[in-house]
Structure formats: C-alpha cells, structure tokens
Backbone as numpy.savetxt, mean C-alpha at the origin, in Angstrom:
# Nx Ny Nz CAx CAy CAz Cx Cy Cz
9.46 -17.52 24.23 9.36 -17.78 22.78 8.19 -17.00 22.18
8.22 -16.21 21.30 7.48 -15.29 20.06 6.17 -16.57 19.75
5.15 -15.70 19.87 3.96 -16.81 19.23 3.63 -15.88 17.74
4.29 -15.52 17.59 4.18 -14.64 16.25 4.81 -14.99 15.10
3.76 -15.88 14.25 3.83 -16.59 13.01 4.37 -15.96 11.87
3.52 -14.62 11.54 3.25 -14.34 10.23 3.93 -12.75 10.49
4.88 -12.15 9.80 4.97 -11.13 10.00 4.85 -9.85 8.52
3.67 -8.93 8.86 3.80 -8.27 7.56 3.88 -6.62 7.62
4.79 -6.43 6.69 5.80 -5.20 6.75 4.86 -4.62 5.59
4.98 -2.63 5.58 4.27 -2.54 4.45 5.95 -1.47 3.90
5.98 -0.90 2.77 7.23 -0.80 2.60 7.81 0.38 2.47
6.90 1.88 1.67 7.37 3.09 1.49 7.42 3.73 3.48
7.52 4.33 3.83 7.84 4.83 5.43 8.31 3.77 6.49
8.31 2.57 6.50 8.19 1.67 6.84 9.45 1.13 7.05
9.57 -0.29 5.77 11.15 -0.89 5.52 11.95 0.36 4.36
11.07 1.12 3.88 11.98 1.60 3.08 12.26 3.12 3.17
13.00 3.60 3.28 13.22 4.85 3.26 13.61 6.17 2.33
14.41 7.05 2.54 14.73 7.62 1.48 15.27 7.45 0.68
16.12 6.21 0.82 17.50 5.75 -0.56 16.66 4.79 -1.30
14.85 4.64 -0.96 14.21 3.74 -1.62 15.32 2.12 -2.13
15.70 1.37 -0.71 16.11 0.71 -0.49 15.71 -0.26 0.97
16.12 -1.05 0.64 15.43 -1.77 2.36 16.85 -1.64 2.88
17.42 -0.84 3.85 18.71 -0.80 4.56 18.89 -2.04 5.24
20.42 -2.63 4.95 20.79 -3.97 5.31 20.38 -4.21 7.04
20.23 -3.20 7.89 20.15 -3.60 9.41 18.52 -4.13 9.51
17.45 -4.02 8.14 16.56 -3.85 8.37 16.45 -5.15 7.70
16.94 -5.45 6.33 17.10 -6.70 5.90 17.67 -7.91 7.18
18.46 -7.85 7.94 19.09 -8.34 8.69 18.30 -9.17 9.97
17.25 -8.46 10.23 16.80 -8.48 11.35 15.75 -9.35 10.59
15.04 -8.82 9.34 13.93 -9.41 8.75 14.76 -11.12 8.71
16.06 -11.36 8.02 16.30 -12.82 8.38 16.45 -13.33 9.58
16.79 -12.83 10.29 16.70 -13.39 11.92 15.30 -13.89 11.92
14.39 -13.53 11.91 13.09 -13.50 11.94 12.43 -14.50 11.15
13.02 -15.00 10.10 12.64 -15.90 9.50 13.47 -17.14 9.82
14.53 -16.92 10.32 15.22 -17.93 10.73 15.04 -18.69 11.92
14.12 -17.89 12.42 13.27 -18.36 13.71 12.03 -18.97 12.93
11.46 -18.90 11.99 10.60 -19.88 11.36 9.30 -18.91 11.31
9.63 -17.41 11.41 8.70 -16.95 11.26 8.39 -16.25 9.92
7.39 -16.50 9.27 6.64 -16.21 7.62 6.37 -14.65 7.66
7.20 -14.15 6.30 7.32 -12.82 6.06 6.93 -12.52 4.72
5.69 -11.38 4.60 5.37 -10.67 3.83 4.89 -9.31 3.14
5.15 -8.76 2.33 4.49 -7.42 2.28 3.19 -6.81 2.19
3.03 -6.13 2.60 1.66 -4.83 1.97 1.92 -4.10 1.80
1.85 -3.58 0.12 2.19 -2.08 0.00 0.86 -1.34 -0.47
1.23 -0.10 -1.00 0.15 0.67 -2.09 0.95 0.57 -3.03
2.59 -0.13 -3.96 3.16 -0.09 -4.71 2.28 -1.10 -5.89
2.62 -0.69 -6.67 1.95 -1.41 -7.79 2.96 -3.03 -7.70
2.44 -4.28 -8.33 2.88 -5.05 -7.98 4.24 -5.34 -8.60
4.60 -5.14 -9.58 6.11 -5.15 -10.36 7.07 -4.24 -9.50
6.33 -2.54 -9.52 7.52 -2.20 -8.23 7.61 -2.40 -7.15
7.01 -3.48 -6.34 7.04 -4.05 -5.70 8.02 -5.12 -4.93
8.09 -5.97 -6.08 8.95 -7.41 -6.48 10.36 -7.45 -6.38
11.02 -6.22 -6.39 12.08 -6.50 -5.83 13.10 -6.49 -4.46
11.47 -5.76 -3.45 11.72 -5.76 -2.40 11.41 -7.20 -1.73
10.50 -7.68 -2.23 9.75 -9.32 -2.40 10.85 -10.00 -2.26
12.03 -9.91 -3.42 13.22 -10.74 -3.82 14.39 -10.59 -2.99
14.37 -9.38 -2.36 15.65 -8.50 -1.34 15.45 -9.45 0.14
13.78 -9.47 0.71 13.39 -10.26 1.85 13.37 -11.94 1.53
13.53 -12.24 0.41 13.34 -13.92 0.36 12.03 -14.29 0.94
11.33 -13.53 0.63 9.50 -13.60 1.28 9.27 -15.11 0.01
8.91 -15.79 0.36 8.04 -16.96 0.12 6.51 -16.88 -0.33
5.84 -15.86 0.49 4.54 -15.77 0.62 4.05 -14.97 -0.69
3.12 -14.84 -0.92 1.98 -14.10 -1.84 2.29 -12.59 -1.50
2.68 -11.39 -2.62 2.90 -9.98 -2.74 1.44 -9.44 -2.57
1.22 -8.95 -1.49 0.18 -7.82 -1.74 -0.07 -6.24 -2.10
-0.07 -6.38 -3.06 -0.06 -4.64 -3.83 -1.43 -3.94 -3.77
-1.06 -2.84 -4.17 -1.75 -1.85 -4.20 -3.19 -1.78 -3.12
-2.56 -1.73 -1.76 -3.42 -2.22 -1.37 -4.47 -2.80 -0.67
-3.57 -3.96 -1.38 -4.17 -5.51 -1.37 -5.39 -5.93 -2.46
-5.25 -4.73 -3.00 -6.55 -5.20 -4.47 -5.84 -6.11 -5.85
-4.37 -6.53 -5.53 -3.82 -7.66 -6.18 -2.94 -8.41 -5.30
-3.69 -9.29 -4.93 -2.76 -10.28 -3.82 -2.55 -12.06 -5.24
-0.48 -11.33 -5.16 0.00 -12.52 -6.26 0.90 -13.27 -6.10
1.39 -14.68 -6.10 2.55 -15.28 -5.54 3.48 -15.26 -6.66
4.52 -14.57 -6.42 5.89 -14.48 -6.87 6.51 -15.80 -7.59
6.32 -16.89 -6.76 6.79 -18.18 -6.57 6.44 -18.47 -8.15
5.07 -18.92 -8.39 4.51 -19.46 -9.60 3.91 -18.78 -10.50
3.67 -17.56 -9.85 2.81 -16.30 -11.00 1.42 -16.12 -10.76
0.96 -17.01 -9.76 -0.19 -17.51 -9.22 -1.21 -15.98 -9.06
-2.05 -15.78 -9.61 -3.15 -14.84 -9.07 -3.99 -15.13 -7.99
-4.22 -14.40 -7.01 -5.14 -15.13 -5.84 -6.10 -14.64 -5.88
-5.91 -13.18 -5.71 -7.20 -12.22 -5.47 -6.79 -10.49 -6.42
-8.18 -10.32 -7.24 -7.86 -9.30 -7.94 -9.09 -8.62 -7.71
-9.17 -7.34 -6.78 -10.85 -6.84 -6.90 -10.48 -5.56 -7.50
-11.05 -4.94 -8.73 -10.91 -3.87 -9.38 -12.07 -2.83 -9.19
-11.86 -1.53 -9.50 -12.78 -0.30 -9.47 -14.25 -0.62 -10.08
-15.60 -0.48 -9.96 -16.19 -0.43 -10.81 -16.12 0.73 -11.64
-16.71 0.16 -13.30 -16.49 1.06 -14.60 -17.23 2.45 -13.93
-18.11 2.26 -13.64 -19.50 3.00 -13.60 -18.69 4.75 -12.45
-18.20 3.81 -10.87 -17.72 4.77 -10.06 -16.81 5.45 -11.07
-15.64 4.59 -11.75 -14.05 5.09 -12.37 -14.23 6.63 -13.10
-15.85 5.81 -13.99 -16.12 7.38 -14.67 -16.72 8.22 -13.94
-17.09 7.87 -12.85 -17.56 8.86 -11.99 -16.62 10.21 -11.43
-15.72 8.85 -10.80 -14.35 9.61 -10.04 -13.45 10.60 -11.32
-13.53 10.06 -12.38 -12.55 10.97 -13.67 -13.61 12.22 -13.96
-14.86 12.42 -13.58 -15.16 13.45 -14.27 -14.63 14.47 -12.83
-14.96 13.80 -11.82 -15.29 14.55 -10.70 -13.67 15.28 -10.49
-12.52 14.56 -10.68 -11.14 14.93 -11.02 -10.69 15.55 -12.34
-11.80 15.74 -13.18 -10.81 16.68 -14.33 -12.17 17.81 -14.09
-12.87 17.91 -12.94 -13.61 19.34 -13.37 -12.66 20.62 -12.67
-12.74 21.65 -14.03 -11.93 22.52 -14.20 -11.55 23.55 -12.19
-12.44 23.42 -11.54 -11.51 23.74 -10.17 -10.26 22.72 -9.88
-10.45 21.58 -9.97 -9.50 20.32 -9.35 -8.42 20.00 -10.48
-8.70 19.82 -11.96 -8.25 19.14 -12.55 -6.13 19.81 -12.55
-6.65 21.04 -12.54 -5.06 22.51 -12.97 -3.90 21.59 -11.77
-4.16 21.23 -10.39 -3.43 20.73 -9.78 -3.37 19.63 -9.31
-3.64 18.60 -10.29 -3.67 16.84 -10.02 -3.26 16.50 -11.00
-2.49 15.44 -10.66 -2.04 13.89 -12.05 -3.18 12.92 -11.68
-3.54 12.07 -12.13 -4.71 11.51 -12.53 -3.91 9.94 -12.77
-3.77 8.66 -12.00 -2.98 7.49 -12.39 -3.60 6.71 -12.66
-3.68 5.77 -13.71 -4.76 4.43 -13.81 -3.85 3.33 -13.46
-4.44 2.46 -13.14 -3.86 1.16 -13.04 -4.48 -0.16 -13.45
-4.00 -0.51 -14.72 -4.28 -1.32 -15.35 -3.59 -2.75 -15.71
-3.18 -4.06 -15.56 -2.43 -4.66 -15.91 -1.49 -4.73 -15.42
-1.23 -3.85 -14.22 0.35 -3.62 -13.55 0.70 -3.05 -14.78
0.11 -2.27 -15.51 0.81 -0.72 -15.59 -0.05 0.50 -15.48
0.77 1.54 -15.50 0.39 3.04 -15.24 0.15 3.85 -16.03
-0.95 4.61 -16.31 -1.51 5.45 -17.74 -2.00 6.92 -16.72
-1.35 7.51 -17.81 -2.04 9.44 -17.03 -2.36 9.71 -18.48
-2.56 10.95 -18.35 -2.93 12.14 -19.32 -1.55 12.84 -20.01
-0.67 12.73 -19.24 0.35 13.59 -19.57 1.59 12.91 -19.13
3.20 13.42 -19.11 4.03 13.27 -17.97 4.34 14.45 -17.72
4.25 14.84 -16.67 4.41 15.87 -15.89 6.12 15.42 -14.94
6.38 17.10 -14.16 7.62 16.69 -13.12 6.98 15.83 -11.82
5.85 15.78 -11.75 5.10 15.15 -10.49 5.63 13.00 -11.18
4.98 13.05 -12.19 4.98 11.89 -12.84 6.30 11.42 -12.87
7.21 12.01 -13.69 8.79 11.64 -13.68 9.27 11.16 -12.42
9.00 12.18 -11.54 9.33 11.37 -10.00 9.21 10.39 -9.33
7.56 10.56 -9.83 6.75 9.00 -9.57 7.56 7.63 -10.21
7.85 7.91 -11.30 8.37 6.59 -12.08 9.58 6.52 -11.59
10.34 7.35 -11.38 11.77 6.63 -10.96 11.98 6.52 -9.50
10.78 6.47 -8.33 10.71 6.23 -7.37 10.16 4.82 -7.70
9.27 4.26 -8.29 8.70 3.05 -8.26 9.25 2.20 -9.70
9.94 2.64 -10.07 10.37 1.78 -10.85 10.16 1.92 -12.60
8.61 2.53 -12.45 7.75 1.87 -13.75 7.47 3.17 -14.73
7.69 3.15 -15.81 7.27 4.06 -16.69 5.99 4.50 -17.42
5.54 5.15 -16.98 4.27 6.02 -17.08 3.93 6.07 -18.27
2.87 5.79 -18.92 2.17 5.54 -20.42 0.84 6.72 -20.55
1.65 7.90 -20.88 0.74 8.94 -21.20 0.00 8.54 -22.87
-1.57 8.69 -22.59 -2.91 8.31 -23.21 -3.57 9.84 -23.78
-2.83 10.56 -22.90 -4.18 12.04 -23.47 -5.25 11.89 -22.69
-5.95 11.19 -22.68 -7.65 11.29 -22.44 -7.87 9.55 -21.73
-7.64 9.61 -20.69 -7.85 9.15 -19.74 -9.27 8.10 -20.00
-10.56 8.74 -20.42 -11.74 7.81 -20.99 -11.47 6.79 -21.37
-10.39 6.72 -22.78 -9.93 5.53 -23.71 -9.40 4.70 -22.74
-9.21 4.41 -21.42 -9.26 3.48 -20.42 -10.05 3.04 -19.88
-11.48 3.17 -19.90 -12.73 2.99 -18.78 -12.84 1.66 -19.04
-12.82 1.18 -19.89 -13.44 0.16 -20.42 -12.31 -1.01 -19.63
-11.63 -1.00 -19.52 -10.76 -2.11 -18.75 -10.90 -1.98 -17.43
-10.18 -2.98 -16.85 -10.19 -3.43 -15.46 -9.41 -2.94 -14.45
-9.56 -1.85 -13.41 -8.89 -0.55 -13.26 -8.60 -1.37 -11.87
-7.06 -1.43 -11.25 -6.65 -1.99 -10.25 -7.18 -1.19 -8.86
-6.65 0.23 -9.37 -6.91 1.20 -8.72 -6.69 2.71 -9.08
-7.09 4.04 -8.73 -7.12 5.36 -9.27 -6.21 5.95 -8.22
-5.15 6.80 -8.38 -4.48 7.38 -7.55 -4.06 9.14 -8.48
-4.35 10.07 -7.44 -4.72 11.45 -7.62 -3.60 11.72 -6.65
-2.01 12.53 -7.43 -1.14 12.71 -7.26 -0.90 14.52 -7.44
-0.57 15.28 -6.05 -0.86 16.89 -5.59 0.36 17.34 -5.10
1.07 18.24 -5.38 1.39 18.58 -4.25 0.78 19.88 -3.35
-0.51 20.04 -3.72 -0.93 20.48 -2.70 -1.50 19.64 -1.53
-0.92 19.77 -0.45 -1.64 18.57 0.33 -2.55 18.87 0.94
-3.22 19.95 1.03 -4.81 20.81 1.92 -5.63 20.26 0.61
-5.14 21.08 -0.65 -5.97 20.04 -1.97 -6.67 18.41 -1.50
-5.38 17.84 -1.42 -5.46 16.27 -1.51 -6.51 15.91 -0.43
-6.54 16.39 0.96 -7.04 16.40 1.91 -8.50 16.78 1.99
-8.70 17.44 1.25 -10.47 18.43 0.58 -11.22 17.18 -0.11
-10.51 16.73 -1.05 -11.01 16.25 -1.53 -11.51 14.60 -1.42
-10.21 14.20 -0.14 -10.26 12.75 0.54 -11.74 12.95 0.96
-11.90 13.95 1.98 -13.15 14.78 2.84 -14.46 14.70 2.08
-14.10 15.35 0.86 -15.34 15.58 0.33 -15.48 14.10 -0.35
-15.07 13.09 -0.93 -15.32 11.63 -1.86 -15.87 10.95 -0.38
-15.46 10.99 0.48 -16.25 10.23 1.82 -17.34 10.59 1.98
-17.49 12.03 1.59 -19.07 12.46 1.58 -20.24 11.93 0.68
-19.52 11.58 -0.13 -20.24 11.52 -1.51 -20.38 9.85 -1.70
-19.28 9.03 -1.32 -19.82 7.85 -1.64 -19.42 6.87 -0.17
-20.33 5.91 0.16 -20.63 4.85 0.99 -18.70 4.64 1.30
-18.87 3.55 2.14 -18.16 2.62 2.39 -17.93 1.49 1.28
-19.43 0.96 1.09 -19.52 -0.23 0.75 -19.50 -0.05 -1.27
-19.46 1.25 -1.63 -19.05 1.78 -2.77 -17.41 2.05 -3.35
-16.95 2.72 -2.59 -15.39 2.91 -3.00 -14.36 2.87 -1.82
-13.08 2.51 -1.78 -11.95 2.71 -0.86 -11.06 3.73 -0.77
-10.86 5.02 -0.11 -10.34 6.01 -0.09 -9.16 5.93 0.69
-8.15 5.90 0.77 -6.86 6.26 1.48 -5.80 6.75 1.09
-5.14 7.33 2.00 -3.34 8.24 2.15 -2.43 7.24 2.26
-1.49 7.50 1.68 -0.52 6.48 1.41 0.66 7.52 1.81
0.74 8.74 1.39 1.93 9.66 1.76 0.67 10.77 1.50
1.53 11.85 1.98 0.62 13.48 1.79 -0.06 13.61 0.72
0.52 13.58 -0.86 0.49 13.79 -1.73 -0.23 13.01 -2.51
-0.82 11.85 -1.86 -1.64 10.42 -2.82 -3.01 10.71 -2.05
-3.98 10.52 -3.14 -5.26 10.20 -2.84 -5.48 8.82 -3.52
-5.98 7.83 -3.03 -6.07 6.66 -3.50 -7.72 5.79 -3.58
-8.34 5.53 -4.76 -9.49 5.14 -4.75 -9.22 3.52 -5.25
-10.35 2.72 -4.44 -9.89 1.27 -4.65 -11.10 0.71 -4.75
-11.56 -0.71 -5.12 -12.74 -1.51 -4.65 -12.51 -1.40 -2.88
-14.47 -1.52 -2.65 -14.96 -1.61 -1.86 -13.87 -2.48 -0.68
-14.08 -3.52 -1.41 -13.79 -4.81 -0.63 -12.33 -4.72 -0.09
-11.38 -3.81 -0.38 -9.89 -3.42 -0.41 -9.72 -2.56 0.96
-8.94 -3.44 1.40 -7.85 -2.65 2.71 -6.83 -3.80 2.75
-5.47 -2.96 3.45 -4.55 -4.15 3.79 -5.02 -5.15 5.04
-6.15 -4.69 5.93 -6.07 -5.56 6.68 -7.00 -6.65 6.14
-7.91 -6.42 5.29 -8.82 -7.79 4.64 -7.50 -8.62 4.04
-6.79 -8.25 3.19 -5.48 -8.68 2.67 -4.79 -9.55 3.50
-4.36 -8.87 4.83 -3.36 -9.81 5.35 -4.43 -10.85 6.38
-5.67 -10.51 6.46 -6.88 -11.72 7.10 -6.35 -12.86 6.32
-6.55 -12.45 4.94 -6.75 -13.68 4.21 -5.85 -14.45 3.92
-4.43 -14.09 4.03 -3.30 -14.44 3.42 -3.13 -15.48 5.09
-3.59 -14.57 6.24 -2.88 -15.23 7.61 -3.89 -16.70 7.84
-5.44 -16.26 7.69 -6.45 -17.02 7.63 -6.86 -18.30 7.24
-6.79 -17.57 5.77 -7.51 -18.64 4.78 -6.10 -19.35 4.19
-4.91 -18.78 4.23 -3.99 -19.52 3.42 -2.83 -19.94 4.45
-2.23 -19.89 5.47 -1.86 -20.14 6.51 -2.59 -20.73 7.58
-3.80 -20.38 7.51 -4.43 -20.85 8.82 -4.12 -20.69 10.23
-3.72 -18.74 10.70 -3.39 -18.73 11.29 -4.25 -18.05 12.20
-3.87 -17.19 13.30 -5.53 -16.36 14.03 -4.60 -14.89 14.38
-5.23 -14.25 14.51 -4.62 -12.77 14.49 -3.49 -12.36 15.80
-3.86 -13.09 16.86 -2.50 -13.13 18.00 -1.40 -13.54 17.27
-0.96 -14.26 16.18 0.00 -14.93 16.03 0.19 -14.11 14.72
-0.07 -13.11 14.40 0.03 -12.17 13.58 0.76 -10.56 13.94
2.02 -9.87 13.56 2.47 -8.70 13.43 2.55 -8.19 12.23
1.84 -6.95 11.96 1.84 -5.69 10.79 3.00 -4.45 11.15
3.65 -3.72 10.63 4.15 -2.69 10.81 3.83 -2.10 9.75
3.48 -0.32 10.04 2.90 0.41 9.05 3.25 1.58 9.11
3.16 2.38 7.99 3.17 3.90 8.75 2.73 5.04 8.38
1.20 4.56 8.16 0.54 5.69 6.80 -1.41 5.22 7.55
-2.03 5.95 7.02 -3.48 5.58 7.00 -3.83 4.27 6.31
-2.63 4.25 5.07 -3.32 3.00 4.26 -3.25 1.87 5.29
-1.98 1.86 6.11 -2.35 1.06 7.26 -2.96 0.45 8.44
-3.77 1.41 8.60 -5.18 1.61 9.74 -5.02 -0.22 9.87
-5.87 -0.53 8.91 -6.24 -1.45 9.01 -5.69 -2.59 9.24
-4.62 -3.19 8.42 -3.75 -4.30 9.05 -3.47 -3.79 10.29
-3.32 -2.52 10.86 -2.58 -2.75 12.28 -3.78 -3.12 13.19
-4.81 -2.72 12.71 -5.62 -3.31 13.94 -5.88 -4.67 13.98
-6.05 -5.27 13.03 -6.13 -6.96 12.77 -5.48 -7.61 13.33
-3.89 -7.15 13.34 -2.77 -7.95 13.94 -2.91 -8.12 15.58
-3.61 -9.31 16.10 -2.39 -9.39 17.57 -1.41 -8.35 18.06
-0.07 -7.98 17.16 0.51 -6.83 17.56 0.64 -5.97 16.37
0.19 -5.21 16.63 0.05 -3.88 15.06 0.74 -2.49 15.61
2.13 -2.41 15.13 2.58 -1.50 15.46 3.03 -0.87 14.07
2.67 0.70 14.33 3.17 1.88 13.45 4.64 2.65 14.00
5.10 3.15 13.26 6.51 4.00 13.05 6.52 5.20 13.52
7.48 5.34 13.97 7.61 6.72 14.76 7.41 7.78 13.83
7.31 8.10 12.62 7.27 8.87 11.46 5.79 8.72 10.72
5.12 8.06 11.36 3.29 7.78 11.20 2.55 9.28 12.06
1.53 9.24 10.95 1.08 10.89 11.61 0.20 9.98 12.88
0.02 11.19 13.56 -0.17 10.76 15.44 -2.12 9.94 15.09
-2.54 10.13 14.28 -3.59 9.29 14.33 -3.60 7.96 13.49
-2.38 7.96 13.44 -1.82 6.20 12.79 -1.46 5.66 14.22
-0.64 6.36 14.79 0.08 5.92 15.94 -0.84 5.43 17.02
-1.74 6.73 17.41 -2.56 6.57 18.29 -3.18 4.42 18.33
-3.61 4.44 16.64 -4.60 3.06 17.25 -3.00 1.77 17.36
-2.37 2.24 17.60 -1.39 0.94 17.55 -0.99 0.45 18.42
-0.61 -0.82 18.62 -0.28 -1.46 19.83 1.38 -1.00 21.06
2.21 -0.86 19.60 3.55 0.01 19.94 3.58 1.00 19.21
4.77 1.53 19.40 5.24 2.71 18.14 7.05 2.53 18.14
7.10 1.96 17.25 8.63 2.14 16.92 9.36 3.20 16.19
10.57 3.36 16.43 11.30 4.36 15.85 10.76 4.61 15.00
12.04 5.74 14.18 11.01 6.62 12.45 12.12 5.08 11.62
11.78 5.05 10.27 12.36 4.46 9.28 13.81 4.78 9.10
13.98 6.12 9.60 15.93 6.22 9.56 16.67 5.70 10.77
15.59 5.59 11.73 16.30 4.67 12.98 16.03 3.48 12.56
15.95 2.66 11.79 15.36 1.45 11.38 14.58 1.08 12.38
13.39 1.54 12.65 12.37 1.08 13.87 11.89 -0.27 13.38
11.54 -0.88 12.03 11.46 -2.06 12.03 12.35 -3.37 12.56
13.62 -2.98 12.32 14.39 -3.66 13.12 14.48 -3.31 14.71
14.28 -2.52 15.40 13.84 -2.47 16.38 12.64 -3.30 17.29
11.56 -3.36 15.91 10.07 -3.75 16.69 10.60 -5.22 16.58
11.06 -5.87 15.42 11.70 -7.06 15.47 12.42 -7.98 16.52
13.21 -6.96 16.64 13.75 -7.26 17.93 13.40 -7.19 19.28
12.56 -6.75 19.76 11.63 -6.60 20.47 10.53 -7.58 20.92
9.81 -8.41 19.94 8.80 -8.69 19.61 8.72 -9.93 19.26
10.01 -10.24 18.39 10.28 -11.36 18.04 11.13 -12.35 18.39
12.92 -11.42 18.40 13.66 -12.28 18.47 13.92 -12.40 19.87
C-alpha cells in the first residue's frame, strides 16, 4: 500500500502537453489516484484563472497554486491563503534594467497584477501567450503606470533563448537570494518573483501546515527548473523525461516525456 498522501502535479511539460489539454489517460490515472484517497493538487507558473480549468478537469479539492506559488487560492470558496508580491522598489529596478536599450529590442515585459496581464504592447510573442493561457493581454504603453500596485510576479518573454539565459546569469549576480526569485519555466520565460516564492515552500505549506502531512507521504512531478524545488521536498520528486538533464539529475525517478503520458506512468508506479 502507497504511503503517499498528497500528490502534486505542475502542469505546462508535465500533465499538459501540446494540445494544452490534460490527455484523458493522464486524467484517468489522476482519478485512480484519488480514488485511492489520495489528495491532488497543482503547481504551476500559470497565472491563477488560466489555471482553473485544469483545477476543474482534475476535481482537485485542494488550494490552486499559481504562479509559482506566490498566489496559493482555494477554488472551493474563493479563499486567499497566501499572496507574496514583488517589492515596488526591486519591480522598478528590474523594468529599468529590462527596457535598457541593449535588452529592451528583444523582450516582452509581463506584469501581473490582480490575475491579470499588462505589457507595453501586443506583439506575435504576446498573442501566443494569450491563447496558450487563456487570458488577454492589457497593453498600457509604459509599463511605470503599474509600479504602484501589487505585482504577483514579472515575466520577460524571448525568443532568444542564449538572451533569456544571459540575463537569468547576470540578475543572480546582481541580486541576493533573499531579494528576488529567478526561474525557467520553458526556454523562453525569465521569471522574477518574491523572495519567499518557490513551488516547493508552496507545496510545504499546503502538505504541512494545511494537511498536516510530512514530506515521505508527499509526490511532486515536474519538468522545468521552476520545479527544482518541490521535487526535492517531496519524499518522491520525480521529473519528466522531457526535463532538461539538470532537472532530472536531482530527482528521485524520471518518467517518460509528457507525450508518453509519463505522469500516468509515475502514477502507476508509485501509487496505484
């Protein structure tokens, strides 16, 4: 018998794939899994609305963790749990440091405000963005006329990915740990967050403080850097065969890529 309570899936490489759908063998397995009495939830970097209907597809019960985990919200009642936002001070830091004229010619620039999304422009980078996640992009011009609110998180959208990569490199240089949260979510995302933000503080707290559970009795599946972290937290933290080899490396397994449905695989495996 599975001593594995809590199980949390994160969703772009992961449960979801290219038809940006959770494929029914993958849905399938996720109810087996709960039908064994085991508690299922997400972590994404999706903002929390495009989120919600993968939330609704799994019959997850539990609290949505977005972007993240810098908005952990229960579906159920509307309930806010945990919201840690950018400071003003870094935000304008990070916007000058992204519109100076070497960097600015090949980046989109995303705010996140309110569970919604504000750029400068819409671009073909942007269009994509929105009808991959759902949400329609609220071009502002001038990016400033946002500082002043409560910024979920900053995401710097390239397709240069040596770009994206320079500059992950160089913001680690420049600011602490205990100052800003930097991570890859796909090639093309640079992602700045509060300090206090990773998925694995996220799913601590959700397994921890609101379950009361202990990390053996905990499984993550991931398949990106943003994942580092829940996978190591988990008891069993396994990444996707389609995770670059230093995702893989710290993980406990490695399951198939997302078109083999490796989540239903590790499921089965692991659980049922």
């Amino acid at each position: 018998m599975s001593t594995i309570q809590l199980l949390v899936v994160d969703l772009d490489g992961t449960t979801v794939g290219e038809s940006n759908q959770i494929e029914l063998v993958v849905q399938q397995a996720i109810q087996a899994a709960q039908a064994q009495g085991v508690q299922v939830a997400i972590a994404t970097g999706r903002m929390y609305r495009s989120a919600l209907r993968f939330h609704e597809t799994l019959g997850s019960t539990l609290p949505l963790m977005a972007y993240q985990g810098a908005l952990i919200k229960n579906p159920t009642d509307g309930k806010l749990l945990r919201h840690w936002t950018v400071d003003q001070d870094r935000a304008r830091q990070l916007l000058d440091y992204f519109e100076a004229p070497e960097v600015s010619a090949d980046i989109s620039v995303h705010f996140y405000i309110d569970d919604q999304l504000y750029v400068r422009e819409i671009t073909a980078e942007t269009v994509l963005y929105s009808q991959r996640s759902g949400v329609d992009a609220i071009a502002v011009g001038d990016l400033r006329t946002m500082l002043d609110a409560d910024l979920t998180k900053i995401l710097v959208q390239s397709a240069d990915v040596p770009l994206i990569n320079r500059l992950l490199a160089d913001l680690r240089q420049r600011y602490a740990p205990d100052q800003l949260y930097f991570t890859k979510s796909v090639d093309t995302f640079l992602e700045a967050a509060n300090p206090g933000v990773n998925k694995g503080v996220a799913v601590r707290y959700l397994a921890e403080e609101l379950l009361g559970l202990t990390p053996d009795q905990v499984m993550t599946i991931g398949d990106n850097f943003n994942d580092v972290e829940m996978i190591q937290y988990a008891g069993t933290g396994i990444a996707m065969g389609n995770a670059p080899a230093d995702v893989r490396a710290i993980a406990d397994w490695v399951a198939p890529t997302v078109a083999q449905h490796g989540v239903a695989v590790a499921i089965e495996k692991f659980v049922l």
